[in-house]
C-alpha positions in Angstrom: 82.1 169.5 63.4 84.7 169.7 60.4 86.8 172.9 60.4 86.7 175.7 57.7 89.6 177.8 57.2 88.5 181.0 55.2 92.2 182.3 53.5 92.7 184.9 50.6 95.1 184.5 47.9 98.2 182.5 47.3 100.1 184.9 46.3 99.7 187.9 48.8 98.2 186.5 51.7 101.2 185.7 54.2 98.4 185.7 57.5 96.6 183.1 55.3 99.6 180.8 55.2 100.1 180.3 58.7 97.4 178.1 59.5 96.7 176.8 56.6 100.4 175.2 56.2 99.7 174.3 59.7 97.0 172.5 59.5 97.7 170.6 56.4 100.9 169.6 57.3 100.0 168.2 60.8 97.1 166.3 58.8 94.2 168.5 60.6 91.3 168.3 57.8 89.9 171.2 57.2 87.5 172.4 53.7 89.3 175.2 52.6 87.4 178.2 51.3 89.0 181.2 49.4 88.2 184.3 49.3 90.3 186.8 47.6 91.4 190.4 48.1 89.5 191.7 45.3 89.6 195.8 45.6 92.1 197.8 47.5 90.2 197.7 50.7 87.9 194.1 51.3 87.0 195.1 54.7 82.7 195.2 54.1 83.3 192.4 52.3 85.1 190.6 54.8 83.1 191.3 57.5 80.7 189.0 56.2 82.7 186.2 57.6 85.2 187.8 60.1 84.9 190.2 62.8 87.8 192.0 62.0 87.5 192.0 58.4 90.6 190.5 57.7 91.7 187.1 56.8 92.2 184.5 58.3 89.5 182.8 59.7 88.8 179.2 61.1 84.9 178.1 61.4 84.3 175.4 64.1 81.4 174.4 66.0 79.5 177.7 65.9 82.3 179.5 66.8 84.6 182.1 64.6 88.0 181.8 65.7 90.1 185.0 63.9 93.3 185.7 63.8 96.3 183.6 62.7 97.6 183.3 66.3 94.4 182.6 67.8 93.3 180.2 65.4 97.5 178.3 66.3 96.2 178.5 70.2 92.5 177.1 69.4 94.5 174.5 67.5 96.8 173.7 70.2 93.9 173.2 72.8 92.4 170.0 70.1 95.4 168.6 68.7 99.2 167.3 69.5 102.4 168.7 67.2 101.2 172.2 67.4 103.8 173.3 69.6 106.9 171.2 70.3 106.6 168.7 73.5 110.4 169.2 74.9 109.7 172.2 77.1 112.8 174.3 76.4 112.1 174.2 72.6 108.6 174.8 73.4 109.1 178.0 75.4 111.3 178.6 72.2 109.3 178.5 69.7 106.9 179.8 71.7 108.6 183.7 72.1 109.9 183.1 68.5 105.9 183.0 67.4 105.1 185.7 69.1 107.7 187.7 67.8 107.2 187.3 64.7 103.5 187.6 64.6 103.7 191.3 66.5 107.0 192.1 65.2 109.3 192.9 62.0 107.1 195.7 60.2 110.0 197.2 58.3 110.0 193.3 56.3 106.2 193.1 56.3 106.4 196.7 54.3 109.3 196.8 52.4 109.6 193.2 51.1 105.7 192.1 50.5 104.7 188.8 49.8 104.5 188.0 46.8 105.0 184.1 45.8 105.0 184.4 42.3 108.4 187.0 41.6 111.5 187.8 41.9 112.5 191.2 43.2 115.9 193.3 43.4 114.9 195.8 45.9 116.0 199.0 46.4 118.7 199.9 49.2 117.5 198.5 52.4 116.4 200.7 55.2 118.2 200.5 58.5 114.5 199.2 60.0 114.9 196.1 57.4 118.2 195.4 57.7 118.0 194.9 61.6 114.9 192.6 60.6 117.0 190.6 58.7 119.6 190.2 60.9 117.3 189.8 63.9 115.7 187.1 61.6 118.7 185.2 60.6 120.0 185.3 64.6 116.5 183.9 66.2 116.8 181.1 63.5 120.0 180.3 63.7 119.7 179.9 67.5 116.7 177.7 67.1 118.3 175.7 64.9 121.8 175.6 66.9 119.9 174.7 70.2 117.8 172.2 69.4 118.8 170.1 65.8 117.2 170.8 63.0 115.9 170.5 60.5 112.9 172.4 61.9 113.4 175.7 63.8 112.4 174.2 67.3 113.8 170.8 66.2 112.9 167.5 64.1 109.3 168.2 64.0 107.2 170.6 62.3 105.7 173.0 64.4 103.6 176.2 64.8 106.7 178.5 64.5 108.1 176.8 61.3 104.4 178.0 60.1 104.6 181.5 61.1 107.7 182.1 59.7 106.8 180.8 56.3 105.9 183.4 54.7 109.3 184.6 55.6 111.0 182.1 53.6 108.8 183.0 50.6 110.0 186.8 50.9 114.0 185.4 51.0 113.4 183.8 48.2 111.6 186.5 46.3 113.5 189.2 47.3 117.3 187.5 47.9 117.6 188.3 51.4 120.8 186.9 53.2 119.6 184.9 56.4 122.9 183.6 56.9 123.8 179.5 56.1 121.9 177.8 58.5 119.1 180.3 57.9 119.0 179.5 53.8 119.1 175.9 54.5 116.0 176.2 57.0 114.2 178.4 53.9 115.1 175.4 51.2 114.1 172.8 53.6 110.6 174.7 54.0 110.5 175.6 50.2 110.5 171.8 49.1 108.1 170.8 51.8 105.5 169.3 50.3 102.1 171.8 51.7 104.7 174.8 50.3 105.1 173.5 46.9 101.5 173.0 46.4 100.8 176.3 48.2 103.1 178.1 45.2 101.4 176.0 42.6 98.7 177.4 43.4 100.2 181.2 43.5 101.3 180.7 40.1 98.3 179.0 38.8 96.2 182.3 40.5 95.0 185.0 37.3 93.6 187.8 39.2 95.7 191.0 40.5 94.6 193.9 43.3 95.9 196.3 42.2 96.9 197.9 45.7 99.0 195.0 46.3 100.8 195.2 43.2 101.3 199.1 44.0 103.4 197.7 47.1 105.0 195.3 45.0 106.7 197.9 42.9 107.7 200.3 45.7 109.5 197.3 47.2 111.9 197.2 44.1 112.5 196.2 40.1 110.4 193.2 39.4 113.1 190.8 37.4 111.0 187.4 36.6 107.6 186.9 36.9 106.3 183.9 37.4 102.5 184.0 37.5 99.7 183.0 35.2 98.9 186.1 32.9 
């Protein structure tokens, strides 16, 4: 039975881009259905399709898989590449998922995703900035230990796709990662599921208006990108 990912929008949804990057990269076909964040709170209208309300959402053989981490694990049970094979990079990349996916709320709130901009923020909370440094140290170990140019080594794996969102918010918000963390964020941001991922972003018309309203607490909008 052919998988359906359910995502929200381009722009916003960081938990959409998780699996969806990860399953388009490793070549894991999928029909991708949209369904965007359309008033401040989608919840009813999400729970529709997911038990939790919330986005996002893989459909496979009668079952409803939610969760970005859940749907990674459900993933890793069917297909190869998921996680990295060497053990030590796999126990890696591993923690390093984890971490990120129950971890680093002060970047999650105070630099929101948003593809499409460019942001200079306001003065960064002691909560960000050890985000940010925590960020640029578990990268650069990653990359240190085991090569590059991926953070668990020369393959694309699930923790390159949890932290992708990440390397959207560096970009739109100028966030120093340290060197060999900007060189991991340009190597993802050329990729070729990220630039269609931002084409997309740019290409989307619609706004929500409370994600805009955390878009301007986060800082001075300077270039806008996005289809008016």
């Amino acid at each position: 039975m052919t998988y359906t990912l359910i995502t929200a929008n381009r722009n916003y949804s960081s938990w959409s881009l998780r699996p969806w990057l990860l399953m388009t990269y490793l070549g894991i076909p999928f029909v991708d259905t949209l369904e965007p964040f359309a008033a401040v709170s989608n919840y009813d209208a999400f729970r529709a399709f997911s038990p939790t309300g919330q986005v996002p959402v893989l459909k496979h053989d009668g079952r409803t898989i939610h969760d970005s981490l859940g749907i990674a694990l459900y993933l890793a049970d069917r297909h190869e590449g998921i996680w990295p094979m060497e053990e030590a990079a796999r126990a890696w990349a591993m923690c390093a998922t984890c971490e990120m996916h129950g971890g680093f709320s002060a970047l999650r709130n105070d630099c929101t995703m948003n593809v499409g901009v460019r942001v200079r923020t306001k003065p960064m909370s002691d909560a960000l900035r050890r985000d940010v440094a925590r960020i640029a140290e578990l990268w650069t170990e990653g990359l240190d230990n085991f090569g590059g140019p991926f953070l668990a080594g020369e393959k694309f794996t699930a923790v390159d796709a949890f932290f992708a969102p990440v390397a959207f918010r560096v970009r739109t918000y100028g966030l120093d990662v340290g060197k060999a963390g900007q060189q991991w964020v340009d190597h993802m941001l050329g990729l070729d599921p990220m630039l269609a991922w931002e084409k997309d972003a740019l290409t989307e018309s619609w706004r929500e208006e409370g994600h805009e309203e955390e878009l301007r607490a986060c800082g001075e909008v300077t270039a806008d990108f996005r289809k008016t």
